[in-house]
N, C-alpha and C positions, 0 to 999 in steps of 0.2 A: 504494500500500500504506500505509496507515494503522496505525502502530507508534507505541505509549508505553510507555515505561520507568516503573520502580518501584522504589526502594531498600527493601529488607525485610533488616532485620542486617545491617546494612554491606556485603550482596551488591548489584547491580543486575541487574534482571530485566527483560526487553523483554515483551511484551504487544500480538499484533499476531491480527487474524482468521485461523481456522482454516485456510481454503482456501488462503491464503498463506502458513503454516506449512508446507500439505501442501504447496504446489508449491515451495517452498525445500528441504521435506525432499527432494525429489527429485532437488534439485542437488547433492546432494554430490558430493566427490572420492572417489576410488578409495582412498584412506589412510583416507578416514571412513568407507566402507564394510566395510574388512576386517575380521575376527573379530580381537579383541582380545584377549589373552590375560592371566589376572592377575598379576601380578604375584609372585615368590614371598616366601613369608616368613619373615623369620630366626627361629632357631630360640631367639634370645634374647626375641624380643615372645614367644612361643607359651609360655613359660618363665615369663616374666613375669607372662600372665595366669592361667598353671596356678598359679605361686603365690599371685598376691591371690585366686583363688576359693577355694584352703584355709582362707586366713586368713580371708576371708567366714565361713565354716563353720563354723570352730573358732570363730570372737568368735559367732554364732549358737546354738552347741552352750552355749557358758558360761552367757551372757545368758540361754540357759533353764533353764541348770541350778540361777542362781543364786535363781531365782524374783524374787519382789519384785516385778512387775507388776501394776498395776491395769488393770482395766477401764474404757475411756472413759466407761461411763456412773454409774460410780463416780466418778471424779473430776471430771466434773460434776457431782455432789451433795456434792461437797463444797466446791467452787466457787462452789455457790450458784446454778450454771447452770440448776438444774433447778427 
């Protein structure tokens, strides 16, 4: 079996031909084959994200309210870009 590794982001990843992927996958153990169940989750993360996506919202509703934006192809001409 011919396998080579490959560091991508500080992970290491092996790299080996398919057919020996597939006959590997078929050696699992009985613990890597069972359904996995997820995991659950506190009700402080779910809290957490409900509140930055308000704040998302509410700093988006402002930002438009308060106008003041240009058009990118505006401020390339003024740039000099164009």
């Amino acid at each position: 079996m011919a396998v080579q590794t490959i560091n991508l982001g500080g992970k290491r990843f092996v790299v080996l031909p398919e057919k020996d992927y597939l006959a590997l996958r078929g050696l699992g153990t009985a613990s890597s084959q069972a359904p996995k169940s997820k995991p659950a989750r506190s009700t402080g993360s779910i809290k957490r994200r409900r509140d930055t996506e308000a704040g998302d919202a509410a700093e988006s509703k402002r930002r438009l309210a308060e106008g003041g934006t240009k058009p990118y192809s505006q401020v390339r001409k003024e740039l000099g870009l164009e």
